[in-house]
N, CA, C and O atoms as CSV, one atom per row, in Angstrom:
chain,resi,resn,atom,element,x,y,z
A,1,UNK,N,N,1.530,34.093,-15.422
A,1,UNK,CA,C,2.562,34.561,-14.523
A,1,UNK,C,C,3.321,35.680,-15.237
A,1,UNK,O,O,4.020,35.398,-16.210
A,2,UNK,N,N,3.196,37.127,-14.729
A,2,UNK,CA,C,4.149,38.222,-15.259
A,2,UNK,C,C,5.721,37.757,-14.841
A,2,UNK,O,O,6.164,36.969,-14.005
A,3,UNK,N,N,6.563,38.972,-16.218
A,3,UNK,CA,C,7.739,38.383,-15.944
A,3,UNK,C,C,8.423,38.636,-14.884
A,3,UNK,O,O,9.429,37.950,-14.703
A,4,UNK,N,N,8.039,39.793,-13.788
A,4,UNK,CA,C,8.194,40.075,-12.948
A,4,UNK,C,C,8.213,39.234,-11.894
A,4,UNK,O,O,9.188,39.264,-11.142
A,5,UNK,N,N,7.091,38.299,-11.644
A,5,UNK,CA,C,6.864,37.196,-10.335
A,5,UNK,C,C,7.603,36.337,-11.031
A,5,UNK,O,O,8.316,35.645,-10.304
A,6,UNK,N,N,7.730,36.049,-12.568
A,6,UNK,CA,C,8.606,34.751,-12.505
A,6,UNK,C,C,10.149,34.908,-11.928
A,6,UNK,O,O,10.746,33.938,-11.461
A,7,UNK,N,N,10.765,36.300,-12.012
A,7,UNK,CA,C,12.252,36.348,-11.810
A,7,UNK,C,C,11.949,36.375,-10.001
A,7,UNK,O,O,12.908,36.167,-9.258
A,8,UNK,N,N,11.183,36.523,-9.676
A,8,UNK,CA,C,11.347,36.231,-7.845
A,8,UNK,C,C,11.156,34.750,-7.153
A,8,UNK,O,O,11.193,34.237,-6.034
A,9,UNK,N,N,10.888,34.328,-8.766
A,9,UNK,CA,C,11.227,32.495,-7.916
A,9,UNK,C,C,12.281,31.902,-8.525
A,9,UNK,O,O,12.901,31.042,-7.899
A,10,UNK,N,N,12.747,32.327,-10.120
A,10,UNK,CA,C,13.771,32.364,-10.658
A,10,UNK,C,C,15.119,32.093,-9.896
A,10,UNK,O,O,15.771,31.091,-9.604
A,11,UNK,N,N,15.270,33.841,-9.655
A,11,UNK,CA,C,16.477,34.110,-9.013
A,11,UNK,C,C,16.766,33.683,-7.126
A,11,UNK,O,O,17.860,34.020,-6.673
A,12,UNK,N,N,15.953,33.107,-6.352
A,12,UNK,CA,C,16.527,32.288,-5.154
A,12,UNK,C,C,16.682,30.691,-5.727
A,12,UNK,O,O,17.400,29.895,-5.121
A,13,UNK,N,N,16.063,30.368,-6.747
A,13,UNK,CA,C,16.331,29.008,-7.140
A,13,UNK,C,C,18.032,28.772,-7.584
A,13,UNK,O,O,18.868,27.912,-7.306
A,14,UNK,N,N,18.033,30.216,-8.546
A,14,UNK,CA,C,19.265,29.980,-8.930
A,14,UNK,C,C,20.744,30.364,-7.811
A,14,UNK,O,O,21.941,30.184,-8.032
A,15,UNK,N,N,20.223,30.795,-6.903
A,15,UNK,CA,C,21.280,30.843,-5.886
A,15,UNK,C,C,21.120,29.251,-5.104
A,15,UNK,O,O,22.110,28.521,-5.063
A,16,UNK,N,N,20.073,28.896,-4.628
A,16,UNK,CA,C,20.343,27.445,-4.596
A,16,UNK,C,C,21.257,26.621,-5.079
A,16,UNK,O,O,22.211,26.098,-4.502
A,17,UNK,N,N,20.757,26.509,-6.630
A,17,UNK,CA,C,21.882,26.008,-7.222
A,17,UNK,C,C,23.233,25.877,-7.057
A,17,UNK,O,O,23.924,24.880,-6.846
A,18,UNK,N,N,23.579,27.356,-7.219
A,18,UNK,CA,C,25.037,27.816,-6.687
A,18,UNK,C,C,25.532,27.242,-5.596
A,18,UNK,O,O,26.606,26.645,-5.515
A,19,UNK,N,N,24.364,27.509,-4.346
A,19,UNK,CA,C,25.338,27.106,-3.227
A,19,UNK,C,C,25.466,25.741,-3.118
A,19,UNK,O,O,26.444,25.380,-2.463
A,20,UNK,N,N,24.559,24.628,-3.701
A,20,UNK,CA,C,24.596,23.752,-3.294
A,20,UNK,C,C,26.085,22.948,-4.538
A,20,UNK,O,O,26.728,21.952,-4.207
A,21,UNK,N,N,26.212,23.399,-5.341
A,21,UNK,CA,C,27.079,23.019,-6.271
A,21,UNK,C,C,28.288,23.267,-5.780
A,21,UNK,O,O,29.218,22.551,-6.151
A,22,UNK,N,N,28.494,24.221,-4.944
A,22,UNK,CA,C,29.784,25.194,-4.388
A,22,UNK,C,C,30.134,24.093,-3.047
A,22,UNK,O,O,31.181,23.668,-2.559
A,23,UNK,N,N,29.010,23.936,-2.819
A,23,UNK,CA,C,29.129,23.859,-1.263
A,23,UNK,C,C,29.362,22.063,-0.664
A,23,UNK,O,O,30.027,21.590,0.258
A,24,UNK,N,N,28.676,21.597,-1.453
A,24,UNK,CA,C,28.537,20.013,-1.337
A,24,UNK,C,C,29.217,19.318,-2.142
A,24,UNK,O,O,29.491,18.159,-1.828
A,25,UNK,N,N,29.736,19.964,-3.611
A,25,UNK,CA,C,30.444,19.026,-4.535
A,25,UNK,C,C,31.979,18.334,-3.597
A,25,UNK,O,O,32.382,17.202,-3.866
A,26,UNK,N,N,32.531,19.023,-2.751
A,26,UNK,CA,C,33.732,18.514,-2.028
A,26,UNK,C,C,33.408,18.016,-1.186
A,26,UNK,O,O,34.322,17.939,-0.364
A,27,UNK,N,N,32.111,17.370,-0.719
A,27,UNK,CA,C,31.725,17.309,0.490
A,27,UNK,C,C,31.516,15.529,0.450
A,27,UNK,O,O,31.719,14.724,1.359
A,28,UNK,N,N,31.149,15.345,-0.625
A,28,UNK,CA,C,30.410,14.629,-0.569
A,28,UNK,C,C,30.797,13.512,-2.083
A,28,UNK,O,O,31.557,13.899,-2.971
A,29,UNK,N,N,30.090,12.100,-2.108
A,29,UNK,CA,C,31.019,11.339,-3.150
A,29,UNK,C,C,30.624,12.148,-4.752
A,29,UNK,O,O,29.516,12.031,-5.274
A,30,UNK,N,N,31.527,12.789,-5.232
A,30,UNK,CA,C,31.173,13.416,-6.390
A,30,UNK,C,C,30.051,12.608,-6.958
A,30,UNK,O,O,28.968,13.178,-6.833
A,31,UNK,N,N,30.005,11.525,-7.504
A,31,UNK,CA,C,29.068,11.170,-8.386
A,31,UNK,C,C,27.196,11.308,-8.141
A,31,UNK,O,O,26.194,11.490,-8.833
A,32,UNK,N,N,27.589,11.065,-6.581
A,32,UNK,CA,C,25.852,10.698,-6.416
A,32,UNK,C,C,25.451,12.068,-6.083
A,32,UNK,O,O,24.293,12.440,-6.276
A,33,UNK,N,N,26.643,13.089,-5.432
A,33,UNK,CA,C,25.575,14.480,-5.364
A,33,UNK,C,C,25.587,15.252,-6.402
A,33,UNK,O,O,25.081,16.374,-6.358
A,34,UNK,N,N,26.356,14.600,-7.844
A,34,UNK,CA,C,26.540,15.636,-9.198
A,34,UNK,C,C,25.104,14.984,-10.177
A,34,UNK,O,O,24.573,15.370,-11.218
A,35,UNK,N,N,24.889,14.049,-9.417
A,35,UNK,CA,C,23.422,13.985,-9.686
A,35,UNK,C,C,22.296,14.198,-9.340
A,35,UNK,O,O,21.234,13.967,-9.919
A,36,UNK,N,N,22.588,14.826,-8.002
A,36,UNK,CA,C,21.634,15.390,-7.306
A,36,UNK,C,C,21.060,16.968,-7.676
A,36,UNK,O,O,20.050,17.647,-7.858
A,37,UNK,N,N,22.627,16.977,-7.629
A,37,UNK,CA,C,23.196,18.704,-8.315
A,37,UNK,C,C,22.326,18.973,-9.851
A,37,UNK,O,O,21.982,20.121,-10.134
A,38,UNK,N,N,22.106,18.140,-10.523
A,38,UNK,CA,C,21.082,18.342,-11.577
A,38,UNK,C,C,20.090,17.926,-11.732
A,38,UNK,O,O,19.480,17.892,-12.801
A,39,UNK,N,N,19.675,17.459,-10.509
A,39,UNK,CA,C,18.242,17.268,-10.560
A,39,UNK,C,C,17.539,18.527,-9.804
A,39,UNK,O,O,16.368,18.899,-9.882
A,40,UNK,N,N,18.887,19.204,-8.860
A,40,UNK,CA,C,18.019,20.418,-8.332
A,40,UNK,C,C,18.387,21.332,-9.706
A,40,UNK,O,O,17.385,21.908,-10.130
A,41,UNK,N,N,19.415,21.546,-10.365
A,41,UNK,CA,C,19.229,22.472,-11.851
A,41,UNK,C,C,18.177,22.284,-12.449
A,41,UNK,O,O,17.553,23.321,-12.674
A,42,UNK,N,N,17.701,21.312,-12.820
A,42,UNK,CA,C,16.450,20.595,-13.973
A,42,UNK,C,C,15.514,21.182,-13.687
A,42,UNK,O,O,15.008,21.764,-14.647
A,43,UNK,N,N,14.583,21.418,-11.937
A,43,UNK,CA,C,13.797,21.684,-11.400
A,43,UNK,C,C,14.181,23.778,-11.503
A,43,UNK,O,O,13.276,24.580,-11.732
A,44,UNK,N,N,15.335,24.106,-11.323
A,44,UNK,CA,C,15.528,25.309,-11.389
A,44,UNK,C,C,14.931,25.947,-12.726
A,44,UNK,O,O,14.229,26.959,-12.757
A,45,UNK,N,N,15.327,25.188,-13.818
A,45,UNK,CA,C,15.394,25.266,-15.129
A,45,UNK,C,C,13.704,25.381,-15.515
A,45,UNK,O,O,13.253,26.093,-16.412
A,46,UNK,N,N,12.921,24.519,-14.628
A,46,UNK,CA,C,11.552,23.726,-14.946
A,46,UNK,C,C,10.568,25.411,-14.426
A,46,UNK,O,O,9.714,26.062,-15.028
A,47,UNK,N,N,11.283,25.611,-12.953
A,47,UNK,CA,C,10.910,27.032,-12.839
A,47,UNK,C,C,10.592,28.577,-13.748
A,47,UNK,O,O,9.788,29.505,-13.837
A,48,UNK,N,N,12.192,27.911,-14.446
A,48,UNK,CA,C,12.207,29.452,-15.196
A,48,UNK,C,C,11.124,29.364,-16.425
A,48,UNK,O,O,10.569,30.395,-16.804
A,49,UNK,N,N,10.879,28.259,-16.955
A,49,UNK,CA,C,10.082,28.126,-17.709
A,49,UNK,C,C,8.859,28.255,-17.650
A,49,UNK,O,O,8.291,28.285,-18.742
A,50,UNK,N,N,7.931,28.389,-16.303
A,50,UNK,CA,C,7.100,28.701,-15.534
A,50,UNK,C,C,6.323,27.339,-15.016
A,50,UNK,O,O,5.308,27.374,-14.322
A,51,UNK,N,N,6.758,26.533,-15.320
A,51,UNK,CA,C,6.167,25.135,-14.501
A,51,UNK,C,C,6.639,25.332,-13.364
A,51,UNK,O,O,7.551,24.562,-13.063
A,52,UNK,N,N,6.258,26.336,-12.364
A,52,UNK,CA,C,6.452,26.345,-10.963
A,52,UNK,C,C,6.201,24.896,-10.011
A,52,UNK,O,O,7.073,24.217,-9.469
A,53,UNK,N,N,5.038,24.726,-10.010
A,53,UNK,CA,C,5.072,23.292,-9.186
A,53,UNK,C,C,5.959,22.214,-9.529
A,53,UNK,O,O,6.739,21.839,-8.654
A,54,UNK,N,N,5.979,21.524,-10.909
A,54,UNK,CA,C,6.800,20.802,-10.718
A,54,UNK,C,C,8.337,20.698,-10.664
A,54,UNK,O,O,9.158,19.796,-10.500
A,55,UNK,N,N,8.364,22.715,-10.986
A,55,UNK,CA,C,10.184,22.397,-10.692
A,55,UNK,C,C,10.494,22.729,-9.105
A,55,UNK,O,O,11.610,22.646,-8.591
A,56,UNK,N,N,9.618,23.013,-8.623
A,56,UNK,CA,C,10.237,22.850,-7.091
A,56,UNK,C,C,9.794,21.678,-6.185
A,56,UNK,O,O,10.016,21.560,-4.980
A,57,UNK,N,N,9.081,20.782,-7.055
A,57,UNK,CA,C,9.618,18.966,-6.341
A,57,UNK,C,C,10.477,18.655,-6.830
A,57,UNK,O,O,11.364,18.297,-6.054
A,58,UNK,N,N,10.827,18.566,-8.372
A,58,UNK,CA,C,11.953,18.305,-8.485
A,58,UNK,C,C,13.250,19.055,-7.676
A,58,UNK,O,O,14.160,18.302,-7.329
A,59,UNK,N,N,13.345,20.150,-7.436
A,59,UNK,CA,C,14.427,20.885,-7.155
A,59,UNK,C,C,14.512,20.620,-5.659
A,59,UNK,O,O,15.638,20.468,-5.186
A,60,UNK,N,N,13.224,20.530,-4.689
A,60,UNK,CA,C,13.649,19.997,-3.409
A,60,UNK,C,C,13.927,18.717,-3.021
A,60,UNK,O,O,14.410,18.391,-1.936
A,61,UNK,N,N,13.506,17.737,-4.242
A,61,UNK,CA,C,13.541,16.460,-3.878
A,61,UNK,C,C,15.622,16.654,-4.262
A,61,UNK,O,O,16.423,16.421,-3.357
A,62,UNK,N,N,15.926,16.931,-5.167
A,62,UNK,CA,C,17.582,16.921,-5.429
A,62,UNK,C,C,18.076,17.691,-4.083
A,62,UNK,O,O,19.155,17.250,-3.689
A,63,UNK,N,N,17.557,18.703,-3.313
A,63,UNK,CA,C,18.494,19.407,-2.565
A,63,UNK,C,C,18.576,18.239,-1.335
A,63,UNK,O,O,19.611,17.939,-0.739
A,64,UNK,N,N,16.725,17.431,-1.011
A,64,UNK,CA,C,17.177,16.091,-0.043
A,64,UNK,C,C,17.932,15.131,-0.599
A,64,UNK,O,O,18.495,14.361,0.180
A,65,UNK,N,N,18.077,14.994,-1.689
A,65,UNK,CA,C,18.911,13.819,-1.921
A,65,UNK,C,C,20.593,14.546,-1.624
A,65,UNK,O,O,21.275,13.993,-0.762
A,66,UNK,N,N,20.907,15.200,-2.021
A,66,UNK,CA,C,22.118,16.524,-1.591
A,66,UNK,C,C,22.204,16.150,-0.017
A,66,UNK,O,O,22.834,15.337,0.659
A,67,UNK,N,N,21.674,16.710,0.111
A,67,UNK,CA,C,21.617,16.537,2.129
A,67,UNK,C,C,22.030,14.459,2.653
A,67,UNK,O,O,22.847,13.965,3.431
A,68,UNK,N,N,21.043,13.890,1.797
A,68,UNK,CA,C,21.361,12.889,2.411
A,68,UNK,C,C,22.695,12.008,2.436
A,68,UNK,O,O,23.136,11.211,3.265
A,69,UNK,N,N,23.376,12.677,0.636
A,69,UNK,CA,C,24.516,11.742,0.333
A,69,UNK,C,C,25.412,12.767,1.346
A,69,UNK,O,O,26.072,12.173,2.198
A,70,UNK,N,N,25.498,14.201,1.340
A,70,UNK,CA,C,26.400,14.446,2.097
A,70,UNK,C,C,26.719,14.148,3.543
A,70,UNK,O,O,27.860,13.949,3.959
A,71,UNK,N,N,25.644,14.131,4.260
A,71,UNK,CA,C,25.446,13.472,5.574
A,71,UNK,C,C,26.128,11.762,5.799
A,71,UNK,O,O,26.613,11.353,6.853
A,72,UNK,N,N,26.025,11.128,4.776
A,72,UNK,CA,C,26.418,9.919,4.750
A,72,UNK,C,C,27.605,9.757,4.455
A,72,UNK,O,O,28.178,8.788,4.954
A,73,UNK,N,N,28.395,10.716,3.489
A,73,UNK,CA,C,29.697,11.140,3.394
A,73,UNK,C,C,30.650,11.360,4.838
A,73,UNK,O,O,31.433,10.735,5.553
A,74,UNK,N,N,29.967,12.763,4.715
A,74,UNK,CA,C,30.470,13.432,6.607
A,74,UNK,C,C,30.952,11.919,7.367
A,74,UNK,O,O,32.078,11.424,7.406
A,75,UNK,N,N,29.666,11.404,7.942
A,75,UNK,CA,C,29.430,10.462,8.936
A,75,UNK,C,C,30.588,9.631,8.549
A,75,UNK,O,O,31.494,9.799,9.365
A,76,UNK,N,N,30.914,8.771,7.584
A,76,UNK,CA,C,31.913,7.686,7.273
A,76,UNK,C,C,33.396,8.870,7.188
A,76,UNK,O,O,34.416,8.290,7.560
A,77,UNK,N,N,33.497,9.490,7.016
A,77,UNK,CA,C,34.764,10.481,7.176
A,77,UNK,C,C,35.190,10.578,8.237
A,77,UNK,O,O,36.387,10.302,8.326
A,78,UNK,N,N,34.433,11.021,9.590
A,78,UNK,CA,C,34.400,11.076,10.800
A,78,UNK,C,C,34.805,9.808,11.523
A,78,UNK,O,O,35.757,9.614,12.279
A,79,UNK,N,N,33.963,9.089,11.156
A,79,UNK,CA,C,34.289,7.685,11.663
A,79,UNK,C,C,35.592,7.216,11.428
A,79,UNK,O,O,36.212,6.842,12.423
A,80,UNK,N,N,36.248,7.141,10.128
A,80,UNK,CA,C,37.963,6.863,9.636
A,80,UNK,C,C,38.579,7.824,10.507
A,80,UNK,O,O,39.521,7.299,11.101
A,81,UNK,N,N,38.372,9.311,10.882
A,81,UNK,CA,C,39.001,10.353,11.627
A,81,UNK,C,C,39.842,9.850,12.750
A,81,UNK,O,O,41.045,9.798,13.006
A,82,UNK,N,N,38.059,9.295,13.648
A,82,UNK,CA,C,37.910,8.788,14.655
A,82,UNK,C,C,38.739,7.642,15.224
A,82,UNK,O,O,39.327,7.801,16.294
A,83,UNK,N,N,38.815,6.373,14.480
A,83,UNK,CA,C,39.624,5.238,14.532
A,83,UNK,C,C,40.918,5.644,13.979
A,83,UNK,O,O,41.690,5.257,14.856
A,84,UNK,N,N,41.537,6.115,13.184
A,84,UNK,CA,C,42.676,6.731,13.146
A,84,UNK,C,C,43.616,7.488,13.953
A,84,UNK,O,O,44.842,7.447,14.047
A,85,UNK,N,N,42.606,8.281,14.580
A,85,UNK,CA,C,43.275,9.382,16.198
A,85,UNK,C,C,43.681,8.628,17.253
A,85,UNK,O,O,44.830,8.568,17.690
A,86,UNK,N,N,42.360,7.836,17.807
A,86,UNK,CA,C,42.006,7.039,18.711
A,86,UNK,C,C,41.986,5.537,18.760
A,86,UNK,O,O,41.597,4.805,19.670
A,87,UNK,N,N,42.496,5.232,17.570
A,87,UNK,CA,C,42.772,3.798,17.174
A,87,UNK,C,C,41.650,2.867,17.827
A,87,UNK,O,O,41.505,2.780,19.046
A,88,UNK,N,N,41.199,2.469,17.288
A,88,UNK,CA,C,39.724,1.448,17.680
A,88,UNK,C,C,40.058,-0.038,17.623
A,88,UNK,O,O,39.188,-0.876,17.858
């Protein structure tokens, strides 16, 4: 792999990163997505090194685990919203 093709899988991995660190750390219960959050780094990391395949299972399997704790976050937030406004 020239160093050229490696910085074009490199550099969208590492905006991944970013956003998902930016974007989900408040979102969601710090602990379980700051572990998610480095399991998609690890896989970023696994990239730059040129183990392409396995850093982008690792890195998509962390962005679903990302997705799922935040979704499960959201949902129970909403719900307290909900019974709070509207008293249940």
């Amino acid at each position: 792999m020239t160093r050229r093709s490696r910085w074009l899988w490199v550099t969208p991995a590492c905006l991944v990163v970013v956003a998902l660190s930016c974007g989900t750390a408040g979102a969601a219960e710090k602990t379980k997505v700051d572990r998610a959050t480095k399991q998609v780094e690890q896989g970023a990391k696994q990239i730059g090194q040129g183990k392409v395949g396995p850093g982008f299972k690792e890195m998509f399997t962390g962005i679903g685990h990302t997705i799922v704790e935040g979704a499960k976050f959201s949902g129970n937030t909403m719900g307290e919203y909900f019974k709070k406004t509207f008293g249940s």
